[in-house]
N, C-alpha and C positions, 0 to 999 in steps of 0.2 A: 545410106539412106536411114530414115528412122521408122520403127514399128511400133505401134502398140497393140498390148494386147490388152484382153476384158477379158477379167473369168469373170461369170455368172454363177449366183446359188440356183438349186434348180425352180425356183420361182420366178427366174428372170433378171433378178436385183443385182447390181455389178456388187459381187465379193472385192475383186481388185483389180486395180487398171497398172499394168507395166508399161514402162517404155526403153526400146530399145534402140541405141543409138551407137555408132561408135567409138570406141575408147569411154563409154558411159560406166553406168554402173551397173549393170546387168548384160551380160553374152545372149545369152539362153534362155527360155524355159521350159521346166519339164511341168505335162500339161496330164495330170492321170487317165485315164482312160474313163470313158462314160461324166467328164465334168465339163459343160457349156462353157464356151469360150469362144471369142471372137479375135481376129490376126485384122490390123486395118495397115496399108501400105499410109505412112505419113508425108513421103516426098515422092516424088517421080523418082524411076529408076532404085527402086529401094528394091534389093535381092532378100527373098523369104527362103531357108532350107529348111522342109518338113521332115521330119524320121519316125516311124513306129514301126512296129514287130509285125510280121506276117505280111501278105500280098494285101494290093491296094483291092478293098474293096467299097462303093459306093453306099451315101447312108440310107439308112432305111427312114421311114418314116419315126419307126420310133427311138429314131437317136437324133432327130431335129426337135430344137427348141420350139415347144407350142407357142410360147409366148411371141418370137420374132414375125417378120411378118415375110414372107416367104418371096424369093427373087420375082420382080415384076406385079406385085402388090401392092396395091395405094399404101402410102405410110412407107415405104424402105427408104427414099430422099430423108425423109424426117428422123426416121429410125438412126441412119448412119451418120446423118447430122449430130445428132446426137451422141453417140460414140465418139465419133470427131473431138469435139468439145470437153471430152475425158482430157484431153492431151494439149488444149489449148495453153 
């Protein structure tokens, strides 16, 4: 499958957009802890493995990007459309 990914600065503004594909030019990324970033699946059946340190725990308000517009909010069609189109 293909991925990409969006880091965000923390205003919102895409820093940089990866794309991951196979046998591409990028495997991986390491994504630091506390920096905005968005994973978008680009085909069907595209397999994601997440890894970080400690037990999974769910985010808090204040580790979601203000700026996005939150699951089932007018504007997330638009929003991810938009991300999309990094990758066109």
């Amino acid at each position: 499958g293909r991925l990409g990914i969006v880091v965000f600065d923390p205003c919102g503004a895409v820093d940089r957009s990866i794309l991951l594909t196979p046998g591409g030019y990028s495997l991986g990324v390491d994504i630091p802890h506390g920096v905005f970033h968005a994973v978008l699946a680009l085909e069907p059946g595209t397999v994601l493995f997440e890894a970080k340190s400690g037990p999974y725990l769910p985010l808090t308000e204040a580790e979601k990007a203000p700026w996005a517009p939150a699951e089932g909010e007018p504007g997330v069609a638009d929003y991810l459309a938009r991300l999309h189109r990094l990758f066109d």
